[in-house]
C-alpha positions, 0 to 999 in steps of 0.5 A, spaced: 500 500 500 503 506 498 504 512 504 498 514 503 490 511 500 484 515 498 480 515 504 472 517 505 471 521 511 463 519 514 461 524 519 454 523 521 450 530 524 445 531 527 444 539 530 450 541 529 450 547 527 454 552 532 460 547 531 459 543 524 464 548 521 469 548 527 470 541 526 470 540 518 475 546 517 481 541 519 479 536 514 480 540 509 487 540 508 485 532 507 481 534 502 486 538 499 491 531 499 485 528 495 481 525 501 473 525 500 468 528 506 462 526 506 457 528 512 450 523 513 444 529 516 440 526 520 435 530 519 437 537 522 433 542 523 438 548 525 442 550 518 446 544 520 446 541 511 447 548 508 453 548 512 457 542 512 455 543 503 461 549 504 465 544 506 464 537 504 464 533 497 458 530 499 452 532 503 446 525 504 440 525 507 439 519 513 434 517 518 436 519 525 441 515 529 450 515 528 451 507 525 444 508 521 447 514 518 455 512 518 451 505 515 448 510 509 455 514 508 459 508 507 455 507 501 456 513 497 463 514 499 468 513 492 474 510 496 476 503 498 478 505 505 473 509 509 473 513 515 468 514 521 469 520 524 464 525 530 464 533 527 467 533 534 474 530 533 480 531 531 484 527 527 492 525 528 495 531 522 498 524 518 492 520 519 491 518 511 499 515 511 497 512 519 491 509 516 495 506 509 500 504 514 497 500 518 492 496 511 498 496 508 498 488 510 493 484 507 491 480 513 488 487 517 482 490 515 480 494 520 483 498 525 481 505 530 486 510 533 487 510 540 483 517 544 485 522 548 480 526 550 481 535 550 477 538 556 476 532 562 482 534 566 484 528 570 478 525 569 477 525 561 485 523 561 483 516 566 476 515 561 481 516 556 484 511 558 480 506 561 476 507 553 483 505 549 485 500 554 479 496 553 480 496 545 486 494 547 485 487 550 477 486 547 477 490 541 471 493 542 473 500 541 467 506 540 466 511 535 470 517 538 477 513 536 476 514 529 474 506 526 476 505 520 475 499 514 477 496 508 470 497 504 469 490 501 470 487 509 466 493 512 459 491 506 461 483 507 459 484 516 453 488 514 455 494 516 455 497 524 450 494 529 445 500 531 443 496 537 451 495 539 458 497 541 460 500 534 465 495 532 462 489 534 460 486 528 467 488 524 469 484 530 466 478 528 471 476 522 478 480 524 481 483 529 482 491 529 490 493 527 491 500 534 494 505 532 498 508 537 496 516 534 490 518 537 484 522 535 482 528 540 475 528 542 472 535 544 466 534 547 466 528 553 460 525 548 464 518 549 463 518 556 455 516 555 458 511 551 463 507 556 
């Protein structure tokens, strides 16, 4: 696999207005290095669709719910890799060549950053860590790590469980390759989801 892939980059929002454009605008040197952005709207209501069509390649329309919506984005994204990311979270600066590297063996075929969160304190750092210690040993990582996949393989488990941990039907068939890199959550929205 060369240095770096073509990624799809699905974002899922629903209300998200007051922060949508802070969060796109970091992806768009990613962009700029060939990457596509598409974000899946869960039927927001607040100008959130008008303005991620600013700076994304392609806005979707979905029913509510972030794994029905990341399910839909994933199929109309262009590349062979995809990317499921929060608008709230930010991205290692060398995401695309971390993501390349570690697909570059053909047994991997799927895998998540670690996380840290920004705005926690000593709790956020402990949540932090408890959350990539357990996707360190189970495989069970959340959203808020940046969970990314091989299409093919992402189609042949159907996509994520809506009732369920994010990454438990991609565990069903391979282990996740952890990059030590970590994506850096803005919010504490993960800690619902410990």
């Amino acid at each position: 696999m060369p240095a770096s892939v073509p990624l799809s980059i699905i974002i899922p929002v629903y209300n998200n207005a007051a922060t949508l454009e802070a969060g796109l605008a970091p992806l768009q040197p990613l962009r700029q290095r060939g990457h596509e952005v598409l974000v899946v709207d869960g039927g927001s209501r607040d100008g959130s669709v008008t303005l991620a069509r600013k700076l994304a390649d392609r806005v979707l329309l979905s029913g509510t719910g972030c794994a029905l919506q990341m399910n839909a984005g994933s199929e109309y994204a262009s590349h062979e890799i995809l990317l499921f990311l929060p608008h709230d979270c930010r991205l290692p600066a060398q995401a695309d060549i971390d993501v390349a590297n570690a697909l570059d063996s053909n047994d991997a075929q799927w895998g998540h950053f670690g996380l840290q969160i920004a705005h926690g304190g000593l709790v956020g750092r402990a949540l932090a860590m408890l959350i990539n210690r357990r996707a360190s040993h189970s495989g069970a990582a959340i959203f808020e790590q940046g969970l990314f996949a091989r299409r093919q393989y992402f189609e042949r488990v159907k996509g994520f469980d809506t009732a369920s941990v994010p990454s438990r039907r991609l565990l069903l068939a391979a282990k996740p390759v952890r990059l030590p890199q970590a994506v850096t959550s803005l919010t504490q929205e993960c800690w619902k989801l410990w």
